[in-house]
N, C-alpha and C positions, 0 to 999 in steps of 0.2 A: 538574543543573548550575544554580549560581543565575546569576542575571543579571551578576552581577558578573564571574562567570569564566567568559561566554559574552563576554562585552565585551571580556574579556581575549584571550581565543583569537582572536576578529574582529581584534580589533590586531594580533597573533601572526601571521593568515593574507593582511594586508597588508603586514606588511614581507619581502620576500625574504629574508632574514636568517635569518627563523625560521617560513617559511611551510612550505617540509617540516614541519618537528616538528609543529608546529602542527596543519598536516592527517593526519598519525598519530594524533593525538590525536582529531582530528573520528571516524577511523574507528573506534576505540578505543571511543570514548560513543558513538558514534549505530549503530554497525553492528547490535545485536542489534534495537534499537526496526524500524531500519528493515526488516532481515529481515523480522520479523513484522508491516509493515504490506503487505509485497511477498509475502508468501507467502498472508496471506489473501486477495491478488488472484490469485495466480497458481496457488497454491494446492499445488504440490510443491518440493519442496525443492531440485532440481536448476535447478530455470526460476529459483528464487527468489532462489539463490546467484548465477545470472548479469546477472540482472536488478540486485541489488546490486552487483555488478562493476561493469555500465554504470552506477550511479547517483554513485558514487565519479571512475570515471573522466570523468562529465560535470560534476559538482560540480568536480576538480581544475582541469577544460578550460577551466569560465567563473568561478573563483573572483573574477575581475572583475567579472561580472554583477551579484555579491552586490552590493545598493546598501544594506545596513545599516537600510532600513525595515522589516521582518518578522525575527521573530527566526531566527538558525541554523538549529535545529530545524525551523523551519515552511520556509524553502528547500527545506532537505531533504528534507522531507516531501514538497512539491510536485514535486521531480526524480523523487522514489522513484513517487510518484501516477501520473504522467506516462509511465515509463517501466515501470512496469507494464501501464496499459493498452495503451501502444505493443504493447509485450511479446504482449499478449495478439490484438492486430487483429492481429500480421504471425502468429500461430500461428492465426488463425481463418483467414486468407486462403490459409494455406500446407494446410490441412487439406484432405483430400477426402473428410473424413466426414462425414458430415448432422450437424446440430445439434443433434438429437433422439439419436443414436447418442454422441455425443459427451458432452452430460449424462449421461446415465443409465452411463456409465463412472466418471464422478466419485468417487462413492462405491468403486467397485471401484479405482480408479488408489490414491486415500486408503489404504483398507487393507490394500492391498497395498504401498505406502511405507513401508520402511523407518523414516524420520524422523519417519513419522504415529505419534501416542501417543494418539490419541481412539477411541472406542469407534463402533459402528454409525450410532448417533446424533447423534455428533458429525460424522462423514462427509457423513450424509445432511442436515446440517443449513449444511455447507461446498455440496453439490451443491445444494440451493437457491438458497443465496447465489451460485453460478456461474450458476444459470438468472435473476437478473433484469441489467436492462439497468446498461450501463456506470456510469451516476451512481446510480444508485439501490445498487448494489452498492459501489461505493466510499462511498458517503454511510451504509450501512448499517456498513458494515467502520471507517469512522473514528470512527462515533457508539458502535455495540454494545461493538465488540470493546479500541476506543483509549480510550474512554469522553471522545471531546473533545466541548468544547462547541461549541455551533452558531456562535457568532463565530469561532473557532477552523476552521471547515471552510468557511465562509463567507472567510476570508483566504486558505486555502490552495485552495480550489477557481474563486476570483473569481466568489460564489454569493449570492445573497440569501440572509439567514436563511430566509425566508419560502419559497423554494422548497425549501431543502435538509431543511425540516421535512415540507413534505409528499413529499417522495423518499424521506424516513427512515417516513414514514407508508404511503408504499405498499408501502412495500420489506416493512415487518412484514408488513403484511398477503397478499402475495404469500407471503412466506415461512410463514405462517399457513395457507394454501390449499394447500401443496404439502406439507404433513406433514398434513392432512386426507386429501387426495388419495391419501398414501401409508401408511394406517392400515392 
């Protein structure tokens, strides 16, 4: 979407007139990006479909909020960020599996989903990315997989450049150690 017909739709979803269609349209563009930035947190399809539900339905709730400094997209991004990891505390605190019992499913839950199309490696390589911690995992997921840049994750995370480079450094390197580890 270029700038121009993001600036369009932002006027579209301030006036009541044409703030329905308008936000049709928002779900229309952004639903498959945001899918896929909600599913490599959340990591199956069915969490990731509802997760995008509530991100929809919070984006409609505060379309007030929007204050027009950060574009569309990066909003969005940060509802989608947000309410993944939400997502992801209230199923870690709702669990009564160990954590240790819990990764090492990962991969099995992966290829056993339906929706999953990646190979062994591709699984074991998502069940890593589930074993580091919350920013290092999303800062790994928005850098690798979204290929943004570090201004870009630095606005949508409210992060120093400077720290989300070395989150994105350790996170390699964690993820470097646990495919050593699983040789």
């Amino acid at each position: 979407m270029t700038a121009a017909d993001e600036q369009l739709l932002i006027q579209q979803l301030t006036d009541p007139k044409t703030q329905r269609k308008a936000f049709e349209r928002v779900v229309r563009e952004y639903s498959e990006q945001l899918y896929w930035q909600i599913r490599r947190i959340v990591l199956l399809h069915d969490d990731a479909d509802d997760v995008l539900q509530n991100v929809f339905l919070k984006a409609w709730t505060h379309l007030d909020d929007f204050h027009h400094d950060s574009r569309l997209s990066t909003w969005l991004y940060r509802i989608a960020v947000n309410e993944s990891i939400d997502f992801m505390r209230r199923k870690k605190n709702q669990s009564v599996v160990s954590a240790d019992d819990e990764q090492a499913g990962i991969a099995s839950q992966l290829l056993a989903d339906n929706y999953f199309d990646g190979d062994e490696t591709q699984a074991q390589l998502q069940e890593a990315i589930a074993s580091l911690p919350e920013v290092q995992r999303t800062v790994f997921n928005l850098r690798y997989f979204d290929e943004m840049k570090y201004s870009e994750i630095s606005a949508l995370m409210h992060t120093s450049e400077g720290a989300l480079k070395a989150s994105y450094h350790i996170a390699v390197k964690k993820i470097t150690e646990f495919f050593k580890r699983h040789d």
